[in-house]
C-alpha positions as CSV (number, residue, x, y, z in Angstrom):
1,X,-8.1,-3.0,-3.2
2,X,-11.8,-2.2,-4.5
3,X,-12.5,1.6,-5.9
4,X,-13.9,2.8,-2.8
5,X,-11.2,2.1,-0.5
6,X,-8.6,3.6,-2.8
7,X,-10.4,7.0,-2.7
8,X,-10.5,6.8,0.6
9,X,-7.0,6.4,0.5
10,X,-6.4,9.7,-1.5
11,X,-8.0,11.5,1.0
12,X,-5.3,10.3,3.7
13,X,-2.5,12.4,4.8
14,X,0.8,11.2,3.6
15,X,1.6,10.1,7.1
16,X,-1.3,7.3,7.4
17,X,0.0,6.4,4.2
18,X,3.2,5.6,5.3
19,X,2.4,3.7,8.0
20,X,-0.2,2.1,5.6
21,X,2.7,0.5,3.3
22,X,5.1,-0.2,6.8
23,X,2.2,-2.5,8.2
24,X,1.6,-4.0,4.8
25,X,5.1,-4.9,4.3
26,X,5.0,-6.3,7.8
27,X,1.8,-8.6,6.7
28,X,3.6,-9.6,3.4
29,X,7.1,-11.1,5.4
30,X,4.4,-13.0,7.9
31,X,2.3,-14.3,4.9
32,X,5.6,-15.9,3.1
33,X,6.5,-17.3,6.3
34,X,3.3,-19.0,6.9
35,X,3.2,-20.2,3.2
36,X,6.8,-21.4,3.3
37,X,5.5,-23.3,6.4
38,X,2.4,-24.4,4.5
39,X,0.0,-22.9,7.3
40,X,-1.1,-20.7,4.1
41,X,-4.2,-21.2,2.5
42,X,-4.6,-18.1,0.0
43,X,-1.1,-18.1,-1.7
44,X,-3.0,-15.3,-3.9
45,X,-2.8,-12.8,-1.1
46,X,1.2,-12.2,-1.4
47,X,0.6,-10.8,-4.5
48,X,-2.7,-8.9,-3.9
49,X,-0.7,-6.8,-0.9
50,X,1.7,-6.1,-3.1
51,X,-0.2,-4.9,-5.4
52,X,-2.0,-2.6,-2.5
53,X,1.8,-1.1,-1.6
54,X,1.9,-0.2,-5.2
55,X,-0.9,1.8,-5.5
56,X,-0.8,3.5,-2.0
57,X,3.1,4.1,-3.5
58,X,1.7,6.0,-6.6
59,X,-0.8,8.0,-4.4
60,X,2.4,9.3,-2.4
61,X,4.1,10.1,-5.0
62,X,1.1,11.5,-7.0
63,X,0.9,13.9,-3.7
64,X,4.4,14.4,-3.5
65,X,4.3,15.9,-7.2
66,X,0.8,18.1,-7.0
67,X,2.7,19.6,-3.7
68,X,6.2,20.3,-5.6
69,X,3.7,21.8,-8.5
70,X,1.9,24.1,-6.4
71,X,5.2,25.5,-4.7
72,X,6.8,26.4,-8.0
73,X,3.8,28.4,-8.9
């Protein structure tokens, strides 16, 4: 995921985000099915959406902690 797309990302609600990960996860089972199959070209691209799940993970939690932060204040 390039720079610009992850900030875009941090300015999501924590909804999108969710659904973010839920449809990546959905992309990752079809993409090890079609390279069990060997319909898969880019066997790279497992990897890079997991990658992707990670960072939008961080972001949620990142938001998840600024909130809890601000409410103990």
């Amino acid at each position: 995921m390039k720079k610009k797309q992850l900030s875009e990302l941090i300015t999501k609600n924590t909804q999108d985000l969710v659904s973010k990960v839920a449809e990546l996860e959905k992309v990752i089972v079809v993409e090890r099915f079609n390279l069990n199959m060997g319909k898969a070209k880019n066997v790279h691209s497992i990897k890079n959406r997991k990658r992707d799940i990670a960072q939008i993970k961080t972001i949620l939690k990142m938001k998840e902690l600024t909130q809890n932060e601000s409410n103990y204040k």
